[in-house]
Kinemage of the C-alpha trace (Angstrom):
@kinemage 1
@onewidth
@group {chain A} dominant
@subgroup {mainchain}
@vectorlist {calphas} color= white
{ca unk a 1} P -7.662 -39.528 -36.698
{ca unk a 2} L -11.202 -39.043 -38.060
{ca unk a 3} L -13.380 -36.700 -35.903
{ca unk a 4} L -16.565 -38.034 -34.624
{ca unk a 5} L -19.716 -36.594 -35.652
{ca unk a 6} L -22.284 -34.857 -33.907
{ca unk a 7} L -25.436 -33.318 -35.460
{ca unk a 8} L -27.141 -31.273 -33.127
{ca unk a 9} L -30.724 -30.134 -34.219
{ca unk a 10} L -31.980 -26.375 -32.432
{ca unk a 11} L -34.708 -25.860 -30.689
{ca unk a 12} L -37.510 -23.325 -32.545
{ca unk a 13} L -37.310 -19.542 -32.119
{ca unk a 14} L -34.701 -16.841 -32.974
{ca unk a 15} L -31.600 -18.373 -33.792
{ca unk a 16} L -29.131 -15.399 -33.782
{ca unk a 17} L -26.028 -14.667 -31.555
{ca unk a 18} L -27.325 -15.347 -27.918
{ca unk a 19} L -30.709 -16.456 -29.254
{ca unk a 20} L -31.989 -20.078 -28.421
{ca unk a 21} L -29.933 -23.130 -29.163
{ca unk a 22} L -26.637 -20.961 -29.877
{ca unk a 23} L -24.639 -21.000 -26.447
{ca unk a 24} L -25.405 -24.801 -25.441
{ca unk a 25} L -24.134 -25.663 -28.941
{ca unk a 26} L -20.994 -23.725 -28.463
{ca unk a 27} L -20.526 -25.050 -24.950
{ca unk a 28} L -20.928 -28.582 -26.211
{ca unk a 29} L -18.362 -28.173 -29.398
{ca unk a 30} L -15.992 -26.332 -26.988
{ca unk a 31} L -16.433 -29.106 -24.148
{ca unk a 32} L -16.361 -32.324 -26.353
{ca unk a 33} L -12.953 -30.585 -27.846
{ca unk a 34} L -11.022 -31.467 -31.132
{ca unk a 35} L -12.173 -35.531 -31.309
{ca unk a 36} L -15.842 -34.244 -32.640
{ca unk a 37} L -16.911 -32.448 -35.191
{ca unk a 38} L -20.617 -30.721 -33.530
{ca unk a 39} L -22.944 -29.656 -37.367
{ca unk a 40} L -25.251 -26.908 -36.423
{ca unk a 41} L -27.325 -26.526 -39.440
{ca unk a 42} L -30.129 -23.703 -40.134
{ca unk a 43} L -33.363 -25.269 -39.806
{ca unk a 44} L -35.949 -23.409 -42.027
{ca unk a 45} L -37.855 -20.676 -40.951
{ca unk a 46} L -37.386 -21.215 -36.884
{ca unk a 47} L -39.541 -18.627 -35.936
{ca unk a 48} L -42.462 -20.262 -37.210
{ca unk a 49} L -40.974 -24.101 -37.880
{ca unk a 50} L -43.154 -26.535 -39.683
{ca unk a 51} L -42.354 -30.238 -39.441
{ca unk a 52} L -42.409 -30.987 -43.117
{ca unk a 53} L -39.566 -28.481 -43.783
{ca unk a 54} L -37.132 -28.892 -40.992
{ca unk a 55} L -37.777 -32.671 -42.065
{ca unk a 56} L -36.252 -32.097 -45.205
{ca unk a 57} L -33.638 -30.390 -43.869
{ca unk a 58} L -32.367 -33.018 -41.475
{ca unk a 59} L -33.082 -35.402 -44.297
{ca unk a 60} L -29.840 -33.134 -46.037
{ca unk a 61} L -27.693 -33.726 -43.393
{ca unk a 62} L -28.097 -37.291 -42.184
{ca unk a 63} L -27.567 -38.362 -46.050
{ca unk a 64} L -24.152 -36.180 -46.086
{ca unk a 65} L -22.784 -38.327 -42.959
{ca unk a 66} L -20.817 -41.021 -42.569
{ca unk a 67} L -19.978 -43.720 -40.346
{ca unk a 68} L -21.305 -43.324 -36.420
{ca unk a 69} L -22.975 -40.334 -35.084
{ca unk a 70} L -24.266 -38.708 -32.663
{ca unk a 71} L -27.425 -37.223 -32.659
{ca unk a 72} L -28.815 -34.218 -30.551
{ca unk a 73} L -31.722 -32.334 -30.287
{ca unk a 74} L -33.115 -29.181 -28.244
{ca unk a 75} L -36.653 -28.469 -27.420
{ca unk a 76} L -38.215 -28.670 -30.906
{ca unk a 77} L -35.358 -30.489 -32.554
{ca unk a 78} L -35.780 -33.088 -30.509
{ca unk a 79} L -39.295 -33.523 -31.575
{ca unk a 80} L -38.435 -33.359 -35.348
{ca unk a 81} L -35.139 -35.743 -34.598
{ca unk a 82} L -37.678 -38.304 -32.743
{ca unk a 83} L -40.202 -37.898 -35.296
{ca unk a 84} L -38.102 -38.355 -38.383
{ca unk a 85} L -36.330 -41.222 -36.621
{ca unk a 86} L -39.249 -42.806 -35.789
{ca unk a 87} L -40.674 -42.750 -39.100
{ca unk a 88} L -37.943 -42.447 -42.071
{ca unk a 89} L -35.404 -45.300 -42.473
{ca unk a 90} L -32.166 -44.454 -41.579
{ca unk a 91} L -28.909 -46.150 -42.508
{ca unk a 92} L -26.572 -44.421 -40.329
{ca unk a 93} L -24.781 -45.894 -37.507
{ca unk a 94} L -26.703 -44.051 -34.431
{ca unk a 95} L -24.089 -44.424 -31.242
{ca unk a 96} L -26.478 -41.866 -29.419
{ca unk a 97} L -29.634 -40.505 -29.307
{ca unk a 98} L -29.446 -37.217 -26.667
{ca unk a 99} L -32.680 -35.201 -26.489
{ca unk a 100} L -32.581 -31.713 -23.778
{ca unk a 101} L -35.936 -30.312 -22.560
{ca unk a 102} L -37.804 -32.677 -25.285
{ca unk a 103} L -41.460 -32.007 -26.374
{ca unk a 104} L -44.089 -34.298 -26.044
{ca unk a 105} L -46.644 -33.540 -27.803
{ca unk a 106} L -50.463 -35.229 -28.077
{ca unk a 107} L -50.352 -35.830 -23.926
{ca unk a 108} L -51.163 -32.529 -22.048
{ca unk a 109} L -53.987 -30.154 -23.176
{ca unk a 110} L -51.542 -27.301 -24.046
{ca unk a 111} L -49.404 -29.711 -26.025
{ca unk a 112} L -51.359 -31.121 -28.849
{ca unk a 113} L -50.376 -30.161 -32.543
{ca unk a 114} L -50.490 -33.384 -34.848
{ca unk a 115} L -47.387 -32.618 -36.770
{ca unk a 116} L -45.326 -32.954 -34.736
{ca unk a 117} L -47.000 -35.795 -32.499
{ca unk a 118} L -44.653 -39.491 -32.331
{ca unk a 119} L -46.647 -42.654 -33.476
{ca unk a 120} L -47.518 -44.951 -30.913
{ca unk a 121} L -44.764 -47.356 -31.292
{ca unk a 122} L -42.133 -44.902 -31.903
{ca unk a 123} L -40.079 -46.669 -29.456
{ca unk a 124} L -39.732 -49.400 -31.781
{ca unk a 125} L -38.108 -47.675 -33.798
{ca unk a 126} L -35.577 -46.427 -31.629
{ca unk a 127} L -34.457 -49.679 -29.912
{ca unk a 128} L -31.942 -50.157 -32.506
{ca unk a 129} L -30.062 -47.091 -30.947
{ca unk a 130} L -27.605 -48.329 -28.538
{ca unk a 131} L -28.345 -45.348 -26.259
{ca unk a 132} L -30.891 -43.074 -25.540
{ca unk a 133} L -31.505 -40.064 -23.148
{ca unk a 134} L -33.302 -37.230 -22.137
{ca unk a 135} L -32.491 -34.317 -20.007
{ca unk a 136} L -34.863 -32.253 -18.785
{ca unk a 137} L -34.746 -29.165 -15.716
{ca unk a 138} L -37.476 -29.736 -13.201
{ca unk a 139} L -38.528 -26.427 -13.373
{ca unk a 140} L -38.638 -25.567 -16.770
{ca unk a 141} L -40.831 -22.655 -17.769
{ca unk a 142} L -40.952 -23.595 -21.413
{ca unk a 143} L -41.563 -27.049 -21.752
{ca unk a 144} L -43.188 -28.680 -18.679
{ca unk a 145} L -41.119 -31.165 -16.688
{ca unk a 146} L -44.318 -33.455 -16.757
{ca unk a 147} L -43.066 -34.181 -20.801
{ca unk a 148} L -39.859 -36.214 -19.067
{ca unk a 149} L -42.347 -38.230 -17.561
{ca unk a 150} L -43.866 -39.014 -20.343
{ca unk a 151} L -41.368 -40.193 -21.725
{ca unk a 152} L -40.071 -42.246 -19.665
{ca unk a 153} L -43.174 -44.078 -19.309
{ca unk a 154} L -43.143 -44.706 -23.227
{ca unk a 155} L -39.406 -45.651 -23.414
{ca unk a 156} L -38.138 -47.114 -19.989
{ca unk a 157} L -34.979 -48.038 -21.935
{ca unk a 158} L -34.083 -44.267 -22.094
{ca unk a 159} L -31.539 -42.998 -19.609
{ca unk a 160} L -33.412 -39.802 -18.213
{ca unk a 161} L -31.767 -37.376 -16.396
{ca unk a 162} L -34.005 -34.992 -13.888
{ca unk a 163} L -31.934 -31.859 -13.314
{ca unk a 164} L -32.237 -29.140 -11.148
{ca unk a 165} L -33.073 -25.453 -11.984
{ca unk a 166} L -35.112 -23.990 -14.386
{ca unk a 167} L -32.648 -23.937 -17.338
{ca unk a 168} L -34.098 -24.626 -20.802
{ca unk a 169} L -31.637 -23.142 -23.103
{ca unk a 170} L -28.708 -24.316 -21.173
{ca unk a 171} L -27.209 -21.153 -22.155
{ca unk a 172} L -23.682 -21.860 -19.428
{ca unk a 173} L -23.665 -25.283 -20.139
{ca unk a 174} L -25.272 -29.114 -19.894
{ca unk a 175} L -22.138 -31.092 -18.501
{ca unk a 176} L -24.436 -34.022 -17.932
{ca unk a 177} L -24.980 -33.918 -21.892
{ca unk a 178} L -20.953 -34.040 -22.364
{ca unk a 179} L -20.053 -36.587 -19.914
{ca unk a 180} L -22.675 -38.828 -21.615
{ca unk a 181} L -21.393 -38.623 -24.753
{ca unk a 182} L -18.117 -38.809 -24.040
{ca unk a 183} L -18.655 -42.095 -22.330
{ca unk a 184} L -20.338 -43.698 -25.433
């Protein structure tokens, strides 16, 4: 039996055992079991990411898969999966879009940097996914919960999921995130 494939894309910061994107990415692989295949690759230079880079990067790893994926992204990742995506062509078969504690950048005073900001019609773009959501922690200390908002404003389609607690990193867990996928 072929193993599904899931490309999960980390948020920005350290990346090293314990550091940022590490645990929720084990917990999902671990959770989702032996019928997916979870790719964690190294983005370039996390500490201080730049969107042209990590765009290369992902550009790597979508053209190495096949057949349907899944696609995940955390904090920043999700900002350079939405970006790419909503930009780039892309010829894979996209069962799920899943985007945890997602950016959104060009709104809120504290969150404007250009390169990394969606066109407007970014949605458009993303319609053609037969599922989309977003989970964000109402009190998260990192990325505002105000951004899931904004969001859903722009893409009603999206399935958002409001959760409680102040988790960013997920770092014991996003069962949500696996039940979701698992019921693609």
């Amino acid at each position: 039996m072929t193993k599904k494939q899931v490309l999960f894309i980390h948020s920005a910061g350290a990346q090293e055992f314990h550091q940022g994107s590490n645990e929720l990415a084990a917990y999902v692989q671990k959770a989702l079991g032996a019928e997916y295949n979870l790719l964690y690759p190294k983005m370039p230079n996390p500490e201080n990411p730049e969107y042209t880079l990590w765009k290369v990067q992902l550009e790597k790893e979508l053209t190495a898969l096949e057949g349907e994926v899944v696609l995940i992204g955390h904090s920043l990742g999700c900002s350079v999966l939405l970006k790419y995506l909503s930009e780039e062509p892309c010829q894979l078969s996209i069962s799920g879009i899943f985007m945890i504690a997602a950016p959104y950048w060009g709104k809120d005073k504290d969150w404007q940097n250009k390169e990394y900001t969606l066109p407007y019609n970014f949605v458009s773009s993303l319609l053609q996914t037969s599922k989309v959501f977003f989970y964000h922690s109402r009190t998260d200390e990192i990325v505002p919960f105000a951004h899931l908002g904004h969001y859903s404003r722009r893409f009603p389609q999206a399935i958002t999921r409001a959760l409680d607690g102040d988790e960013h990193y997920f770092s014991n867990g996003l069962p949500e995130l696996v039940d979701d996928i698992k019921d693609l």
